[in-house]
N, C-alpha and C positions, 0 to 999 in steps of 0.2 A: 146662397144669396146673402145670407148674414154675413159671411166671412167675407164678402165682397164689400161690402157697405163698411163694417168694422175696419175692413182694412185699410180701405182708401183713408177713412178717418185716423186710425192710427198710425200708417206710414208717412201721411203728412205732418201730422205733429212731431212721431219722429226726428223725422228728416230736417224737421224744422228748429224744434228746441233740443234734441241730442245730437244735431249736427254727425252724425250716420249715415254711412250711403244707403242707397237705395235698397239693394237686395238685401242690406244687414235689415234696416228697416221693415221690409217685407216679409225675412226669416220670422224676426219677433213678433210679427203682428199674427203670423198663423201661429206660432208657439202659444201667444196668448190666449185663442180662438177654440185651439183645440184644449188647452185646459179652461177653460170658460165651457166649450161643450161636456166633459167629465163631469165637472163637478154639479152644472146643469143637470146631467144627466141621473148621478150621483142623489143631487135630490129629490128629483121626481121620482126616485125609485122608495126613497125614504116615504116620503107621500103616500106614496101608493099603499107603501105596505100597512099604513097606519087608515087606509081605507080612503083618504081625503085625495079629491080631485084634482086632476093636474093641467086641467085640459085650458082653465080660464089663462088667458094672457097676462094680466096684472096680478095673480094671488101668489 
């Protein structure tokens, strides 16, 4: 769902202000998604280890 939402969002910008086709635009915007999901990931794992919760949406 996220990558859905992000994407629409960043392939119109994209498309709009780097003048990029479509699919180049859509490549990038999962490229970005998926290192957005790593390093996401990357820190809730750092959290964790140090005991502190990961579960709230804003922290």
């Amino acid at each position: 769902m996220k990558w859905l939402v992000n994407g629409a969002i960043v392939v119109n910008l994209l498309v709009f202000y780097a003048d990029v086709s479509f699919i180049n635009a859509a490549i990038t915007a999962t490229a970005l998604t998926i290192i957005a999901y790593f390093i996401a990931t990357n820190h809730d794992q750092r959290r964790q280890d140090r005991g502190e919760s990961v579960s709230s949406l804003f922290s």
